[in-house]
C-alpha positions in Angstrom: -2.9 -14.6 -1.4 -3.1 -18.0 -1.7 -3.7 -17.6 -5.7 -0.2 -16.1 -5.8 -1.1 -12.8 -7.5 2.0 -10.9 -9.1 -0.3 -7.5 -8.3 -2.3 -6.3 -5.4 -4.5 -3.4 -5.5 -5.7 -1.9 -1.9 -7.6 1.1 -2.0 -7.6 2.8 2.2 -6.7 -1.2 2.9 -6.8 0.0 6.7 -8.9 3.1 7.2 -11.6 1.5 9.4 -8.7 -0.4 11.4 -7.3 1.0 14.4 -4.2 2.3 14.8 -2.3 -0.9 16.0 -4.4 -3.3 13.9 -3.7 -1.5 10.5 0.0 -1.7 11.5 -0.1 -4.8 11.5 -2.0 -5.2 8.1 0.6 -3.0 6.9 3.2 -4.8 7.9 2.0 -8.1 7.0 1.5 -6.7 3.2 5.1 -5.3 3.2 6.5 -8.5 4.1 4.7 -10.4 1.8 5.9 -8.0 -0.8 9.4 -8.7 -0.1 9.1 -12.3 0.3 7.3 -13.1 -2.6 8.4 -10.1 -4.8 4.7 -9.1 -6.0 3.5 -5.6 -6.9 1.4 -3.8 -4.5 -0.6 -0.5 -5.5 -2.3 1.4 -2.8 -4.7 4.3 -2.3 -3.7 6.6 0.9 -4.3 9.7 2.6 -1.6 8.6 5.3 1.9 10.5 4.4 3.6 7.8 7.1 2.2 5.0 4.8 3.2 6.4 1.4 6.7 7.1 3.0 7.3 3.6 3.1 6.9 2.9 -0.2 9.4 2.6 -3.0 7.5 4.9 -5.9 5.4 7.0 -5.0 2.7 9.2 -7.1 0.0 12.0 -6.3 -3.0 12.4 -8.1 -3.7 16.2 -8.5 -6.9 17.3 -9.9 -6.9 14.2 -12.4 -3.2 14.4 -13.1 -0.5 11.5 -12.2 2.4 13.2 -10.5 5.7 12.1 -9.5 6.8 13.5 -5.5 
């Protein structure tokens, strides 16, 4: 973070956290999304996670889809 990147790519950024701890994570990387207004692309199996996001996509046996 400290390079300023306009794009962040976190692939399961908190599956080996526990619960409280990847919280956290998450909600650290939200707000620096809002404060600094960068792009953040994630990987996750957790439907709670992906509900807070603005866009969100589904890949499908190798297809991009819209939900």
């Amino acid at each position: 973070f400290v390079s300023q990147p306009s794009v962040i790519l976190a692939d399961e950024m908190t599956g080996n956290l526990d619960e409280k701890t990847g919280h956290a994570v998450i909600d650290a990387m939200f707000e620096l999304q809002a404060a600094s207004r960068i792009t953040i692309v994630l990987a996750t199996h957790d439907k709670e996670l992906a509900a807070r996001c603005h866009t969100r996509k589904q890949l499908m046996n190798g297809v991009l889809q819209d939900l």
